[in-house]
N, C-alpha and C positions, 0 to 999 in steps of 0.2 A: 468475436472470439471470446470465450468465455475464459476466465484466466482462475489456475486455483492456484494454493498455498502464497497467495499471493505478502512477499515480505509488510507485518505490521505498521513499520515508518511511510509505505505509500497509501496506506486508508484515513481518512477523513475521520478525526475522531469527533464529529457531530454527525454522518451520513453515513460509518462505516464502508461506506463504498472506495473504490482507489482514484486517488486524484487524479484529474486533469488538469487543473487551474490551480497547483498549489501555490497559497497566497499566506504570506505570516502578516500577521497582525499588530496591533500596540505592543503586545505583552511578549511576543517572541516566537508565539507558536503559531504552528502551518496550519492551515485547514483548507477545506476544499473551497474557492470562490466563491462560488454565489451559497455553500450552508452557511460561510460564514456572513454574507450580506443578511440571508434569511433571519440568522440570530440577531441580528443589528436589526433589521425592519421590525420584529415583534418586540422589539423597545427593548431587548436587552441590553446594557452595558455595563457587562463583564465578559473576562475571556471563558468559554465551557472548560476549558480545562484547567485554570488555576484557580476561577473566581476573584481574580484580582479587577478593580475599575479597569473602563477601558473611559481615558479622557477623552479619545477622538475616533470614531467608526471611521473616519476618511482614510487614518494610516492602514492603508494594504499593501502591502509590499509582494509583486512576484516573488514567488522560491522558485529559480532558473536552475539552480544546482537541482534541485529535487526534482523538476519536471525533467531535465535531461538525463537526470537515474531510472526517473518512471518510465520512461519513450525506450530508451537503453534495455531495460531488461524486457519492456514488451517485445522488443523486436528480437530477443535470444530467447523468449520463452518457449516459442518452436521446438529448437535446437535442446534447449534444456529439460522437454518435457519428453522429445525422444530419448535422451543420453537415461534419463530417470525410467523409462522403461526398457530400456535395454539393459539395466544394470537388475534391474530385476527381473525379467527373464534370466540374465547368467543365477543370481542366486538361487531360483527356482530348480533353473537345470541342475547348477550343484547340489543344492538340495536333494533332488531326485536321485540323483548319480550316489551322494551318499547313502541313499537307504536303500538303493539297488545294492549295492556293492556290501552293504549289512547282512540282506535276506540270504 
């Protein structure tokens, strides 16, 4: 399933893409698993989002909180992507209904 307006905090900001495996790092920040091993394998050692050293690539820490936000809203995305067009159907009909009711 392809998911839009997908909330900022669940995208990888090295892969833009929405987490799966959100993992934080030395420096505190999440990123996706394995972009952040990728950044570690091409010999970097800083985090991509502060630029602060990172002393040890080993510290990965799961983010369980955020992976259980991520799974969470996948599974109401359904439900929230009907409620989002049915809300706009009514404004459409009102819409119309106002500029019938004009002419």
């Amino acid at each position: 399933m392809e998911f839009k307006d997908v909330p900022v905090h669940f995208l990888c900001p090295i892969s833009q893409d929405m987490m799966e495996n959100p993992t934080i790092n030395e420096a505190g920040q999440t990123y996706e698993y394995e972009s952040i091993v990728d950044w570690y394998a091409m010999g970097k050692r800083t985090d991509p989002l502060t630029r602060k050293a990172i002393q040890s690539v080993q510290v990965l820490i799961p983010n369980h909180a955020l992976k259980s936000q991520i799974q969470e809203w996948k599974q109401n995305y359904p439900q929230m992507q009907r409620k989002k067009m049915e809300q706009a159907e009514m404004k459409l009909a009102h819409e119309i209904s106002a500029r019938d009711s004009q002419e």
